[in-house]
C-alpha positions as CSV (number, residue, x, y, z in Angstrom):
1,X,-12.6,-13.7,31.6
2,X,-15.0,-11.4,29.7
3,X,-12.9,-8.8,30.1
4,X,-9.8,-10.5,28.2
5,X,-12.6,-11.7,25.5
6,X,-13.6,-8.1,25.1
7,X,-9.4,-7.3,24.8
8,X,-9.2,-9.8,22.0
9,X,-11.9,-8.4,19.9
10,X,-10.9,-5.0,20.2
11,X,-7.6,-6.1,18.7
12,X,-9.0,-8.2,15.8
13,X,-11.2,-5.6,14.8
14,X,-8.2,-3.0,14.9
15,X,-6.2,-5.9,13.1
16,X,-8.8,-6.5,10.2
17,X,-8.4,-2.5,9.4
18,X,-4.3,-3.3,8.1
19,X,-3.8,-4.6,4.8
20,X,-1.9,-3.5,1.7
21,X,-4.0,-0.8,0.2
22,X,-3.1,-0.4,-3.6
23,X,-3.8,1.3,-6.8
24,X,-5.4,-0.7,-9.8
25,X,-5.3,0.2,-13.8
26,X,-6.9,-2.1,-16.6
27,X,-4.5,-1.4,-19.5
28,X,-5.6,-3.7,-22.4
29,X,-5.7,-7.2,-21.7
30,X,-3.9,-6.5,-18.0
31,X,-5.0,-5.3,-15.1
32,X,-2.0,-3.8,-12.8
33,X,-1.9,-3.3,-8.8
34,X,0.7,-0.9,-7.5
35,X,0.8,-1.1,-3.5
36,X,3.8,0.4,-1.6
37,X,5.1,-0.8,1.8
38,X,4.5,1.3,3.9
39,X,1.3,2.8,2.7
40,X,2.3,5.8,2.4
41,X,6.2,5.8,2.0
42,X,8.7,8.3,3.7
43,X,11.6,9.8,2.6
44,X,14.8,8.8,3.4
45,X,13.8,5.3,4.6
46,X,13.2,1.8,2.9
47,X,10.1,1.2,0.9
48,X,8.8,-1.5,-1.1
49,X,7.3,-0.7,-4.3
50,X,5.5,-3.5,-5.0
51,X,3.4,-4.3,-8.7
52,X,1.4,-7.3,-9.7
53,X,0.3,-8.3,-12.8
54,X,-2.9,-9.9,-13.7
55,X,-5.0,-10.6,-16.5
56,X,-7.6,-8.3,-16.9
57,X,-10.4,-10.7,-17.8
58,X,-9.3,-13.9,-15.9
59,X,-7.7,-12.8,-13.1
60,X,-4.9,-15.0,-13.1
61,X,-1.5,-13.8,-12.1
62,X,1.0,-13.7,-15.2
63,X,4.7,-14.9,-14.5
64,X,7.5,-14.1,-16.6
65,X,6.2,-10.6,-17.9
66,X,9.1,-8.3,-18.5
67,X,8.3,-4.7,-16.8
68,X,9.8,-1.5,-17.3
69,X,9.4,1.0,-13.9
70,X,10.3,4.1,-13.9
71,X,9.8,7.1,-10.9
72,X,10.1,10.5,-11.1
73,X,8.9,13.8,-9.3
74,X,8.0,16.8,-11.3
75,X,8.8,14.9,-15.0
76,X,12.2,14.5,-13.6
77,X,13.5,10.8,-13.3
78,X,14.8,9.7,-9.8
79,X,14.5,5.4,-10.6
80,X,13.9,3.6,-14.5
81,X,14.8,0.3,-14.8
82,X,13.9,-2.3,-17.4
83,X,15.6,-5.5,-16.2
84,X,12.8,-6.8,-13.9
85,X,10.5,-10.4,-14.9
86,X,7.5,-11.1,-12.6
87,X,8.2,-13.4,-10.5
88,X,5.9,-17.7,-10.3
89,X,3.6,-15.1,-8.5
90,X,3.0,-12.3,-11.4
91,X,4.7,-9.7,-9.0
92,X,8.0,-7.7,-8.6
93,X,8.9,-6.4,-5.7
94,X,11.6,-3.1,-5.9
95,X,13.1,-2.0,-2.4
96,X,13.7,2.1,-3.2
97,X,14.5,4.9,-1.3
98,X,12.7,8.1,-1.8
99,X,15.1,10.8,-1.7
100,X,12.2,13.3,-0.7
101,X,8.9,14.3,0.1
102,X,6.5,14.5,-2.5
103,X,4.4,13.7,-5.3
104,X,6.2,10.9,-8.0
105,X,4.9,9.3,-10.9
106,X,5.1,5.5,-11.1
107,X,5.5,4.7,-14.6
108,X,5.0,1.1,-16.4
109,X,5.4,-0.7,-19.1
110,X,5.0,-3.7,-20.5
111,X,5.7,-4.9,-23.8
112,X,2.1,-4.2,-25.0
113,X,0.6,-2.0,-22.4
114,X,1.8,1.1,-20.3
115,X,0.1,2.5,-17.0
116,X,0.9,5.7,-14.6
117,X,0.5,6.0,-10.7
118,X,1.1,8.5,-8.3
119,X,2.7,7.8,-4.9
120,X,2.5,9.9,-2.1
121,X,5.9,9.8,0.0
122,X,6.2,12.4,2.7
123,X,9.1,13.9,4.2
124,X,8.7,13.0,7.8
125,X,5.7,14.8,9.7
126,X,2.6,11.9,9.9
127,X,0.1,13.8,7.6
128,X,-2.6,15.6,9.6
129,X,-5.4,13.0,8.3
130,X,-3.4,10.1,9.8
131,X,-3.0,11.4,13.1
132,X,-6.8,11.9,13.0
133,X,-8.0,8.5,11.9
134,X,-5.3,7.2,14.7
135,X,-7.0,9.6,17.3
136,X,-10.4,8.5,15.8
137,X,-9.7,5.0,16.2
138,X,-8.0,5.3,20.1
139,X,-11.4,7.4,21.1
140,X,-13.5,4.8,19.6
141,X,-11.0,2.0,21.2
142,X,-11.4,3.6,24.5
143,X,-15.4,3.7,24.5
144,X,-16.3,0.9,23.2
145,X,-13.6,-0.6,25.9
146,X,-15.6,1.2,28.7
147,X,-18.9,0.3,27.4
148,X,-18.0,-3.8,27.8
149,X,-16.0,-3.2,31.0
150,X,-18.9,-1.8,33.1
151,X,-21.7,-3.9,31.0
152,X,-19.5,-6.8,32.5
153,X,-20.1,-5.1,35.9
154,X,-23.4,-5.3,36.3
């Protein structure tokens, strides 16, 4: 029984380490999160470019904001569109292929601010400092796993 007790927590704790990691600017009197899904995008496949809309000084969502995206790689535009509204939730939501790996600049606008983000999209190969944390994270796993199982033992 202590055993399957010391399963579960290993797996909440790994659990509590995924969440949508974004990118923040206060521009005026907004404050805007850029998150993509997943974290780090990759070419050729489906990702979720996701921005919400706040006010910077309340923190309250804002609905019904027109927003201007636009993407490109190496101040050449891949994506611009201006027809999007936040949604009840003060967030749009665009489903966008990458065509490659790379560097892009997200751009926004609103109608009285403007921000810039970077996204990171590679073009298949997991980055080198992914496949360590991973690795990091087993080893860790593994001994802490080892350390319960023969403390229960005893």
């Amino acid at each position: 029984m202590k055993t399957k007790i010391a399963l579960v927590f290993l797996l909440l704790i790994s659990i509590s380490f995924a969440h949508l990691e974004g990118e923040g600017r206060i521009v005026g009197d907004y404050k805007m999160e850029l998150s993509t899904l997943p974290p780090v995008a990759e070419s050729g496949k489906n990702s979720d470019i996701i921005l919400a809309i706040e006010n910077a000084t309340t923190g309250e969502r804002l609905a019904g904001v027109p927003v201007w995206i636009g993407i490109s790689m190496n101040d050449t535009s891949v994506f611009s569109t201006s027809d999007l509204v936040t949604d009840k939730f003060g967030v749009v939501n665009i489903n966008y292929v990458f065509p490659g790996g790379g560097q892009y600049a997200v751009d926004v606008s609103l109608q009285e601010a403007a921000a810039s983000f970077d996204v990171y999209v590679f073009g298949g190969l997991v980055p080198l400092y992914t496949a360590a944390v991973a690795a990091l994270f087993f080893i860790i796993g593994i001994a802490i796993g080892l350390i319960f199982s023969r403390r229960l033992r005893k």
